[in-house]
C-alpha positions as CSV (number, residue, x, y, z in Angstrom):
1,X,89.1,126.7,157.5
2,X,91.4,123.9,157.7
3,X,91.5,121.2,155.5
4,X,94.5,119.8,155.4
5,X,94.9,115.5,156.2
6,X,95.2,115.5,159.7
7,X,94.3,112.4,161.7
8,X,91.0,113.4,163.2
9,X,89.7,114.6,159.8
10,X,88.4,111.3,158.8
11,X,86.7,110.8,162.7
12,X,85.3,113.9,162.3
13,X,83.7,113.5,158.8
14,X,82.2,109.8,159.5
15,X,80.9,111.6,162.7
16,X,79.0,114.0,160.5
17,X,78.1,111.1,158.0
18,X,76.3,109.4,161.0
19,X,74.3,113.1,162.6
20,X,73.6,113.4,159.1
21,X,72.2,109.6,158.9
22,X,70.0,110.3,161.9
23,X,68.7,113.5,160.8
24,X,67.1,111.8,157.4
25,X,65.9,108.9,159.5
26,X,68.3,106.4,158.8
27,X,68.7,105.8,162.6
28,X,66.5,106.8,166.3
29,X,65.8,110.3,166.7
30,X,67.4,109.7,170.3
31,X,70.7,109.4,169.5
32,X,71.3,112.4,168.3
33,X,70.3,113.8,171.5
34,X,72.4,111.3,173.0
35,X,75.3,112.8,171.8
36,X,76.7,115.8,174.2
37,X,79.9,117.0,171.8
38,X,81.3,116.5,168.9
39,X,85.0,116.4,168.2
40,X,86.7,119.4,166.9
41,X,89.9,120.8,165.5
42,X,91.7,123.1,167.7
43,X,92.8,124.9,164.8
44,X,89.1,125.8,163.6
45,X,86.4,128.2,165.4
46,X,83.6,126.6,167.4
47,X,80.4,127.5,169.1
48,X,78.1,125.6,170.6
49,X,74.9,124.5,169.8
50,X,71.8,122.8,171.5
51,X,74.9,121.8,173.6
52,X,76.9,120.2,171.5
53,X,80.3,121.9,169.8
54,X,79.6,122.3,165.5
55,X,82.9,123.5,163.8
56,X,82.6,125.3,160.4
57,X,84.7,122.1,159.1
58,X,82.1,120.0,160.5
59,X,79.3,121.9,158.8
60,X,81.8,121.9,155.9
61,X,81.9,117.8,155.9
62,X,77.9,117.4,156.4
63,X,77.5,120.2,153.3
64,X,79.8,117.9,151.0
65,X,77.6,114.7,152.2
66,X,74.5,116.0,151.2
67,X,75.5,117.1,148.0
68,X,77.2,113.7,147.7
69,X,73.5,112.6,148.9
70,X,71.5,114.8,145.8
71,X,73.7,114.1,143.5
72,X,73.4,110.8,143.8
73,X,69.2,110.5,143.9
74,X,69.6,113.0,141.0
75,X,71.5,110.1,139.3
76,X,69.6,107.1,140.1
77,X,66.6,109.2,138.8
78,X,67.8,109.6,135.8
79,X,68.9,106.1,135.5
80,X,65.4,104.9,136.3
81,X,63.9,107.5,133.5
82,X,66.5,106.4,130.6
83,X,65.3,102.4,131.8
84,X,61.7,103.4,131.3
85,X,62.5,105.2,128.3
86,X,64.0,102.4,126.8
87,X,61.2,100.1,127.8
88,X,58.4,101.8,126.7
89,X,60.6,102.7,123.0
90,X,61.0,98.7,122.7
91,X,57.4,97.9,123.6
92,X,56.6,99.9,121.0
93,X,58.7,97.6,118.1
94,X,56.6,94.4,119.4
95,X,55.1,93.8,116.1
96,X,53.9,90.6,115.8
97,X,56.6,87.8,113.5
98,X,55.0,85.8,110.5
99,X,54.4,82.3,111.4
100,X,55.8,79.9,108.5
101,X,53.8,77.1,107.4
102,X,55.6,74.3,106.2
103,X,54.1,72.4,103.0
104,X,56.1,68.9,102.7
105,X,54.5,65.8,100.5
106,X,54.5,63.9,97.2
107,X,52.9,63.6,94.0
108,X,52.1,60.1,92.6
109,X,52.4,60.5,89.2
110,X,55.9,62.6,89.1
111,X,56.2,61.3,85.2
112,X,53.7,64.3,84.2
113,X,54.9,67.6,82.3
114,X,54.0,70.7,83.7
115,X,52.7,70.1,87.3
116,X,52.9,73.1,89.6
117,X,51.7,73.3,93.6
118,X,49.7,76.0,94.9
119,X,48.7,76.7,98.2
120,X,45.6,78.4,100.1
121,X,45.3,79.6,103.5
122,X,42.2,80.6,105.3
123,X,42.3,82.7,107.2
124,X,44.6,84.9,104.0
125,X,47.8,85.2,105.4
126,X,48.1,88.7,104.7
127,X,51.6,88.6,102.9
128,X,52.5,88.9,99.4
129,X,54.5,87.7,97.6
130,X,55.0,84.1,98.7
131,X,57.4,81.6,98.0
132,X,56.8,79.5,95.3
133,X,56.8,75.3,96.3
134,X,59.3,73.2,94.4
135,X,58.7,70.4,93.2
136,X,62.0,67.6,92.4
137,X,61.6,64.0,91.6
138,X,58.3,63.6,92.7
139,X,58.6,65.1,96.0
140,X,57.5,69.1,96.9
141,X,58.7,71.5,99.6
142,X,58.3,75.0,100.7
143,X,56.6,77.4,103.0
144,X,53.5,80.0,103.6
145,X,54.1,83.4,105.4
146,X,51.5,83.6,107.7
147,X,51.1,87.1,109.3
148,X,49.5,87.1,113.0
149,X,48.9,90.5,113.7
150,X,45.2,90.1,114.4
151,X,45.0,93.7,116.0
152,X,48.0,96.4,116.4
153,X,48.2,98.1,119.9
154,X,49.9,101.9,120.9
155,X,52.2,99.8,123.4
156,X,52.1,96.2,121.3
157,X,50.4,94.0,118.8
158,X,47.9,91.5,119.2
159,X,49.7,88.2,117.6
160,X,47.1,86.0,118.0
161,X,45.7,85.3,114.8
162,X,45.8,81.9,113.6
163,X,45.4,79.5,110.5
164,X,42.4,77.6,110.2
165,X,42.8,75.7,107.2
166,X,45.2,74.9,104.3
167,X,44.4,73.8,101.1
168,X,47.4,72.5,98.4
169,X,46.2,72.3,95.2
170,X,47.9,70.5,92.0
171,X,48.0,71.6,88.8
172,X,48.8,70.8,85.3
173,X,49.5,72.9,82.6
174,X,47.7,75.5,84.8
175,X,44.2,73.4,85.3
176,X,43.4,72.4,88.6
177,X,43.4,68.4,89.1
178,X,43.8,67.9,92.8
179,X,43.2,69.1,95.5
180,X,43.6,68.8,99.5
181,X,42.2,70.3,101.9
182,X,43.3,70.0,105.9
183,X,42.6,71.0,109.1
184,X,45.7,73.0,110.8
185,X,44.5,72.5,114.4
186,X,44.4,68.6,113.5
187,X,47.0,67.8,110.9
188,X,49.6,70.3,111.8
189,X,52.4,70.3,115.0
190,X,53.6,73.8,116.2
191,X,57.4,74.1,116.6
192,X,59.3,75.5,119.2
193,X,59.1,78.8,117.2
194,X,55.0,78.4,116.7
195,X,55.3,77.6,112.7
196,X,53.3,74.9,111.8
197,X,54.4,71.7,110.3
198,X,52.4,69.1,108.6
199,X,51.9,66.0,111.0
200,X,52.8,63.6,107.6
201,X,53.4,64.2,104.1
202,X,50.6,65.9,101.8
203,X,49.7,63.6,99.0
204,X,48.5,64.6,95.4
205,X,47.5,62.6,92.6
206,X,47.0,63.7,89.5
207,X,43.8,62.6,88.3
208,X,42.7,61.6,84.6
């Protein structure tokens, strides 16, 4: 077999590429009977076939395009099986974030010793421990982990669980002297991220 660069190499193999197009229905069934001959090399053995002339280098040329052909749906198989690999492995980190709940607001009498500012959720919030709320000249800030996994899936969680209420309490010297209670779905705005900020600043008063 000769396979050495000559000119009519290159015809010879895009002629097989297209007999081998038509054969796996990438063009008319016709046109391969159109075609009468095929060219040849003078320097290779031929014999004809359903009258047409098939050299062993074009057989040759149409066995390295099929492989060429398998080994390329062999690759875009396993391409497609490492994608849904991946996908179904990072489906199955979607656990659901904690939502933060911002507490922001002021106490009126800020002279008073020993205040501290508590905080209740309802629904609980299903995280411990939280961060503790600070208080500084009169003024109080800090947050509330709020986990929203209401139900966890084989594929993903269900992160739809929500607060209803929160309730800030006051106290001092660890007794309870005020408390506030308010309505998340009507005092609190949801940030871009879905945490939950209070629509104006939580007041306490500490009470005789």
């Amino acid at each position: 077999m000769r396979t050495d660069d000559s000119p009519r190499f290159p015809a010879r193999a895009r002629t097989a590429r297209t007999v081998f197009d038509m054969i796996f229905c990438r063009a008319p069934a016709c046109e391969l009977v159109k075609m009468t001959t095929l060219p040849v090399s003078p320097f290779t053995r031929s014999w004809p076939i359903s009258g047409a002339d098939f050299s062993i280098e074009w057989l040759y040329t149409l066995h390295l395009h099929t492989q060429c052909e398998v080994t390329a749906v062999y690759r875009k198989l396993a391409l497609l099986m490492a994608a849904t690999m991946l996908l179904f492995a990072a489906s199955g980190m979607c656990k659901c974030v904690n939502r933060i709940i911002y507490i922001e607001g002021s106490v009126l009498d800020p002279i008073a010793d020993g205040l501290k500012v508590m905080v209740e959720v309802t629904p609980d919030p299903n995280w411990e421990p939280q961060p503790d709320i600070v208080i500084k000249e009169g003024k109080f800030a800090g947050k509330v982990y709020f986990n929203a996994t209401k139900a966890e899936g084989r594929v993903r969680d269900n992160c739809s669980r929500v607060p209803t209420t929160v309730e800030v309490l006051l106290l001092k010297d660890g007794r309870e002297v005020n408390r506030v209670r308010l309505d998340v779905s009507k005092e609190f705005t949801k940030t871009e991220l879905h945490d939950y900020k209070p629509l104006s600043p939580i007041l306490l008063q500490v009470k005789p």
